[in-house]
C-alpha positions, 0 to 999 in steps of 0.5 A: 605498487602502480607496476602491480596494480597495472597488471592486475587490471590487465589481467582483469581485462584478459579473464573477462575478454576470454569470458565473452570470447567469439569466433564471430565477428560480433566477438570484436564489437564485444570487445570493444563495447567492454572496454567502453563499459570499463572507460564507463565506470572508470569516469563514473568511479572519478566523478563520485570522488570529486568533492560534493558541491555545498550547494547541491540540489535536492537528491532526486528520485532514483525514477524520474518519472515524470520526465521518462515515462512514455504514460505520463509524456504522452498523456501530457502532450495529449492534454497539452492539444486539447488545451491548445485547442479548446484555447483555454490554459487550465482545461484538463480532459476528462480521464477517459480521453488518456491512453489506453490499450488498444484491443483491436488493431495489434499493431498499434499498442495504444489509443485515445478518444481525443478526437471524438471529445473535441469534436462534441465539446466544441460547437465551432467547425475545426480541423481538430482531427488534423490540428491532434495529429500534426501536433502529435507527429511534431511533439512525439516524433521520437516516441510514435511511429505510425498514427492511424484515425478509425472511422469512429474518430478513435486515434491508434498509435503505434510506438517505435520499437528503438523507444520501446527498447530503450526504455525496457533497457533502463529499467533493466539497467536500473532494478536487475542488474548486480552492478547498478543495485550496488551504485545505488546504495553507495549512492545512498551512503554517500548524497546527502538525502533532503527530501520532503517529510511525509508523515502517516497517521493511522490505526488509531486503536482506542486504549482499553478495546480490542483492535477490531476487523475495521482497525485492520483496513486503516492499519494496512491502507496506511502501511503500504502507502507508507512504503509507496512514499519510501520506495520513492525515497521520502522521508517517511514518519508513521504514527498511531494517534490512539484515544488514550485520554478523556471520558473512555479511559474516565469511565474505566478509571471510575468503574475500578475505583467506585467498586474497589472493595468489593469487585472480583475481577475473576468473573468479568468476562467478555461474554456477557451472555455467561454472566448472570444477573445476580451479584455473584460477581461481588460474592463468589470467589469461584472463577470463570475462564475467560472467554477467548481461551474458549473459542468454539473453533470452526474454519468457516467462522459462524457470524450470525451468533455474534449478529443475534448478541448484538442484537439482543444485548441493550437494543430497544427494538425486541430481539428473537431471543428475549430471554437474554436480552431480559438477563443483560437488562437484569445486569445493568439494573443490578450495576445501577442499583449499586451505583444509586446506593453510593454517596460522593464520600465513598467515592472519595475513601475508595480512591483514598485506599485505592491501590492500583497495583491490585490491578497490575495484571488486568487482561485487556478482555476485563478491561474492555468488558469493564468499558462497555459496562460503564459506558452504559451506566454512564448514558443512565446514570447521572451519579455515575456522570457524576463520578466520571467527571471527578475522575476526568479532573484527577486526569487532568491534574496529572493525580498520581494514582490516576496517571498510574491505573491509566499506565496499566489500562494503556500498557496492557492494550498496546501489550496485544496490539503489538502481538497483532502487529507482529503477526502481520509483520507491521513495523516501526508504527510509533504510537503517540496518543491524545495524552502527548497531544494535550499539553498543545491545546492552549497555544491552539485556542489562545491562537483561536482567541487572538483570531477572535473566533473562540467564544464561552458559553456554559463552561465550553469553548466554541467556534462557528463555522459556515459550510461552504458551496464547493464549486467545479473547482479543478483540483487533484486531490478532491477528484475523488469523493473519499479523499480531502485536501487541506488546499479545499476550502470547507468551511467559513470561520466566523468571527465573533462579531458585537452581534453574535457576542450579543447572542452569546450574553443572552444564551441565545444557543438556538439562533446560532445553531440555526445559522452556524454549525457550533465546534466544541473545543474545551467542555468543561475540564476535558479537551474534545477530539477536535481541539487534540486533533489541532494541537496534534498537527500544530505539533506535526508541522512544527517539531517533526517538519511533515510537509504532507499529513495523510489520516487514514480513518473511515468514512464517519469522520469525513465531517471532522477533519473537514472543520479541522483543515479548515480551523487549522488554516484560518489560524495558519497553523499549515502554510503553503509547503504543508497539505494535510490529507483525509483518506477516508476508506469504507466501513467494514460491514457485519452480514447485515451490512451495518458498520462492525461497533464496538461500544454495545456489550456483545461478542464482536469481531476482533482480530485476535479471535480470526487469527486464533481460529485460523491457528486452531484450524492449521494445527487441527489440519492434515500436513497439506491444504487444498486452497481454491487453485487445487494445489496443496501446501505444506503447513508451515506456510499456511499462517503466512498464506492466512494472514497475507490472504486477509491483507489483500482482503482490505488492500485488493478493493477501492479505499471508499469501497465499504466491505462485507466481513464474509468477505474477509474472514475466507481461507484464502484469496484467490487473487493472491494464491494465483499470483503466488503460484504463478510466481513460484512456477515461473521461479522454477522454470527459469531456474539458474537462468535468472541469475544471469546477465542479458545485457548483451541483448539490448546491442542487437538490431531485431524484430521484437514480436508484437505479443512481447512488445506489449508485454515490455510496455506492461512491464515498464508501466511498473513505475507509472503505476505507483506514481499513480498511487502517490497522487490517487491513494488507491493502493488497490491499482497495484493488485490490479495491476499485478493480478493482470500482468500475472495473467499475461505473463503466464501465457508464456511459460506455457508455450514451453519455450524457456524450459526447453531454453533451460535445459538445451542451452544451460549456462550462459550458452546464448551467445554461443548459440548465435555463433553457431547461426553466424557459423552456418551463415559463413560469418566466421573469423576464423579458419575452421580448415586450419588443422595446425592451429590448435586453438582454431581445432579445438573451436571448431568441435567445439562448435560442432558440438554445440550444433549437433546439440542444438539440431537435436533438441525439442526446441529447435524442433519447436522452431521448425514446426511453428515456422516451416522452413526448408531445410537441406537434405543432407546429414543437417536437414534439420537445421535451416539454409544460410539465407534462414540463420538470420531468422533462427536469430531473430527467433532466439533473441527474442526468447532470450527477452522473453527471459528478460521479460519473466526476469523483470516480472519476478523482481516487480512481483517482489516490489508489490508485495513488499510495497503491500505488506504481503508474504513472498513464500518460494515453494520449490 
């Protein structure tokens, strides 16, 4: 058996030498760089069989970002000198004074205002112009080649190309080849994975409401940072913490019970402008078709019916069309007068009899209709508070009857919200609702009371808190306006002192407003979102181990999650390897540029509505549609380009932005249809070519042009960019990014090069084309005279078959007349001199990085979209 498998590795070493064969002298450097590689992977093979250490480190991350990027290394030691300078070990500089790409000189790829910020930021007379650029030369002699000070103080600096070539070197190594794709899941099969736990809480959809058009930026913000977290190999947890408790699921719950006998749910509808205010929904059995399979389609969705409902429906101020406003007051007054004509007894036969299998197959468009009209009985009407808080005590009490209607309002909420879901291909979202959450609240406020920080007051249970005057603390998580760290401090937790009790004993409420902000934590029977939110972090921290909690929720409840990290480390519910984070986004504006509600009984925006209009238009369309690129698309990808349209939407602008529903509810983002073209015509230029291995290239000595050296440093910032992400949340950086670097690169595909590349050279023919040149320079090892040696025979038409090919093709052509060479006047004049072979090279090993280049572009474009949930259609 070793005899066999002896031969068959020879064998193997035989069939790959013959494939990579020259009739250079590079052939032999080939050779030998082979059976370096084989050594290579035979030592890698050996060390992946020795036994694992018991004490082996955290798995780190397969991107060593921070200790092998040029952006972060260079940025560090950039800041690290002004540290040195300013004399002062936690100075940082301001953003601005950090690489950016030089637009002026071209052979400098990058520049920095340092220099210009010392000098004004320090009074004293230094030589900081010289003390930077020693300090650079000393520190970054590897990585910088050549620094040049303008006049205006600005520094310039040139990289060494061997760096630059390194680095573009190992990620291609890392993301492009076969060999290494393959290591890296063995790699995950077998390392144990011991990495930090980050858990994301977004899309929290309230139980018995449509998911509305403000639901979607949470959903798809928490998503893709979910998948940012997961590209670097954390431990990644989402969960949805939906409202399904208290007074909103209360109100239904009061709604159905109290009206039990005599309700006909075949006449509620979403619409309240369709219902009169006449009773006939108690009377007739005649039934209205509901609402959203009615929908007056139209591609360009007319919002300004919906903004005069809202309008007009329950607003104090007189709306343009009063008669409407008139009904919907007649029909709340009509809802009240039933409600006044009950006593507390009814109430209790009602839910005596009450049988919720009546209810069993409720759409969730009466359910919500039914919301909206309860809740605003219930701001009116002190029976019906009355009521309500009856039913609160039956949920609480786990009743059995309640527990099961509240089964049915949940169950067909989260039956269209997973539809949603689906459809914009959101997966592995475990939904964990303020039900699960509830049954923790009690070790939260006991913890409260050990701290004496709870006091009672009228059947409440409160806390004190005392904002705090935040300071210039440095700190990378509050850089930014929108976003909260639970390492800030906020608020002050107040202690109940003999003074405050005294306070407390006299119902003194007034004096305490004044000098605290009071947080309810129990009223009454009901938990508050304050004290759920505490339980639900003392559960996250304790059972599922969450080192980082990120919330994703809007601008509106900055104020809340302030008090909660503040409460939650005062009461050491987080220790110092948890931080919580509060991403808050902004609103999603209707066209009056207030934020979309959903509380008032009008027609709003929900997700379900888009996506059906945007359906009805695709099947009422031509078989192709014209986008705003002029191009035309089959329609059986038009959903697909629809719904990632929307989500680039959201995704495509800064998180704290706040948005106009006009500018989501469009046919298609030009953004993302430019890049998905780009993308496909790239795809079908390159053809098989980028399917093939160039490694080969990254052994040459040779001049890179400067336009695809700074194409090479856009590529390789790939990485640094979503390192970003991790620290900054700002998804958008990666559209952006993309989106520019789509530009970039198809700047080259219309310079022609790699079709004609495509086409002249075919499969695996480069090497074969530098052959040729070294032929033509006289480098050949072999005896092209020897007519007796078949072999040598056979290479030499060989070559001199591929030569004629090649001096007949547009793209050598193209090399010519962009280069003017001279040539000889004999049968070849259209190939250059011996003296000139090696700039023809130099020429096409540059095109073959261009290759790699575009190569590398395709597999990025493919990692966003992933990373941002967006759909990668191939038209060709």
């Amino acid at each position: 058996m070793l005899r066999v498998a002896l031969i068959i590795i020879v064998y193997c070493f035989y069939l790959k030498l013959f494939e990579f064969k020259k009739i250079t002298k590079n052939s032999a450097n080939n050779f030998f760089f082979l059976i370096h590689k084989r050594i290579y992977n035979v030592n890698v093979l050996f060390k992946n069989s020795q036994k694992k250490s018991s004490e082996k480190l955290v798995k780190q991350n397969l991107y060593n970002l921070k200790d092998d990027n040029i952006y972060t290394f260079l940025n560090k030691e950039i800041n690290n000198i002004g540290k040195k300078i300013v004399e002062d070990s936690t100075f940082s500089l301001p953003k601005y004074c950090f690489l950016e790409e030089n637009k002026i000189y071209d052979n400098f790829e990058y520049q920095t205002s340092i220099i210009v910020f010392l000098e004004n930021y320090i009074k004293i007379k230094k030589d900081i112009r010289k003390d930077v650029i020693e300090y650079l030369k000393r520190k970054c002699l590897d990585v910088i080649e050549m620094l040049h000070l303008s006049s205006n103080g600005i520094l310039n600096i040139k990289l060494r190309d061997k760096y630059i070539f390194e680095k573009f070197f190992t990620f291609y190594k890392l993301h492009l080849t076969k060999d290494n794709s393959e290591k890296k899941k063995k790699k995950k099969e077998k390392e144990p994975i011991k990495k930090n736990v980050v858990l994301l809480d977004f899309c929290g959809v309230n139980m018995g409401k449509y998911m509305h058009l403000g639901h979607l930026k949470s959903l798809f913000l928490g998503y893709a940072l979910s998948n940012v977290f997961k590209f670097f190999n954390y431990s990644v947890k989402k969960r949805s913490h939906i409202g399904d408790w208290n007074v909103n699921i209360a109100l239904i719950i009061t709604f159905l019970i109290l009206f039990y006998n005599n309700i006909n749910l075949d006449l509620f509808n979403s619409n309240l402008n369709e219902l009169k205010g006449n009773g006939k929904m108690f009377e007739t059995n005649d039934k209205v078709k509901e609402t959203d399979e009615n929908i007056n389609i139209s591609f360009s969705y007319n919002l300004s019916n919906n903004e005069e409902k809202e309008e007009n429906i329950f607003n104090n101020s007189v709306g343009k069309k009063k008669t409407k406003k008139i009904e919907n007051d007649g029909i709340i007054q009509h809802w009240l007068g039933i409600v006044n004509d009950t006593r507390e007894q009814l109430f209790y036969n009602n839910y005596k009899y009450f049988d919720t299998e009546k209810f069993s197959h409720i759409s969730l468009h009466k359910i919500e209709y039914i919301y909206k009209l309860s809740k605003k009985i219930y701001s009116i009407s002190d029976l019906f508070k009355k009521y309500t808080k009856i039913s609160l005590k039956l949920m609480y009490k786990n009743d059995k009857k309640i527990i099961n209607i509240w089964n049915i309002i949940c169950s067909n909420t989260k039956k269209e919200n997973k539809e949603i879901f689906k459809k914009f291909n959101i997966k592995k979202l475990i939904e964990k609702g303020e039900r699960f959450y509830v049954k923790y609240v009690p070790k939260i406020l006991q913890k409260m009371k050990d701290a004496n920080i709870l006091f009672e007051f009228k059947n409440k249970f409160c806390v004190l808190l005392k904002k705090k005057v935040i300071g210039n603390k440095n700190n990378s998580n509050n850089s930014s306006k929108n976003i909260l760290s639970s390492n800030d401090e906020y608020y002050d937790i107040i202690k109940i002192s003999d003074e405050i009790n005294e306070y407390i004993k006299k119902k003194d409420i007034d004096f305490l407003k004044k000098k605290f902000t009071i947080l309810t934590l129990k009223n009454d029977v009901a938990y508050t979102y304050a004290a759920i939110d505490l339980s639900a972090l003392y559960y996250r921290v304790n059972f599922e181990k969450a080192n980082k909690i990120i919330y994703v929720v809007d601008e509106n409840q900055r104020k809340h999650f302030m008090q909660v990290f503040s409460i939650g480390k005062y009461i050491n519910l987080l220790s110092n390897n948890n931080e919580c984070i509060c991403l808050n986004y902004g609103y999603v504006l209707n066209e009056k540029k207030k934020k979309i509600q959903t509380k008032d009984i009008s027609n709003n925006i929900f997700v379900k509505d888009i996506l059906k209009i945007y359906k009805s238009t695709n099947e009422n369309a031509s078989t192709k549609y014209k986008c705003n690129s002029q191009k035309y698309y089959m329609q059986k990808y038009y959903e697909e380009l629809i719904r990632s349209s929307i989500i680039y939407s959201y995704i495509s602008v800064k998180n704290c932005k706040r948005q106009l529903i006009n500018n989501i509810i469009k046919e298609f983002h030009s953004e993302y249809i430019y890049i998905i073209e780009k993308y496909n015509e790239i795809l079908l230029s390159l053809g098989k070519l980028k399917n093939y291995d160039y490694s080969f290239i990254f052994k040459k000595k040779f001049n890179i042009e400067i336009n695809l050296k700074k194409l090479i440093l856009d590529i390789i910032k790939f990485n640094y960019i979503i390192e970003e992400v991790v620290h900054s949340y700002n998804i958008e950086k990666l559209c952006s990014y993309l989106f520019n670097l789509t530009q970039k690169i198809y700047n080259l595909i219309q310079k022609g090069f790699i079709k004609n590349i495509n086409s002249v050279l075919g499969e695996k023919n480069f090497d074969k084309f530098i052959e040729i040149l070294n032929y033509e320079k006289g480098e050949s090892i072999i005896n092209l005279d020897d007519n007796n040696n078949k072999n040598n025979l056979e290479k030499k038409r060989e070559v001199l078959r591929n030569l004629d090919k090649i001096k007949k093709s547009d793209f050598f052509l193209k090399y010519i007349k962009n280069f003017e060479h001279s040539y000889n006047d004999d049968e070849n004049k259209y190939f250059p001199k011996e003296k000139e072979s090696e700039k023809m090279e130099t020429y096409i090993l540059n095109r073959i990085l261009e290759l790699i280049i575009m190569k590398s572009y395709l597999f990025i474009v493919s990692k966003i979209f992933n990373i941002i949930n967006l759909r990668l259609i191939n038209f060709y």
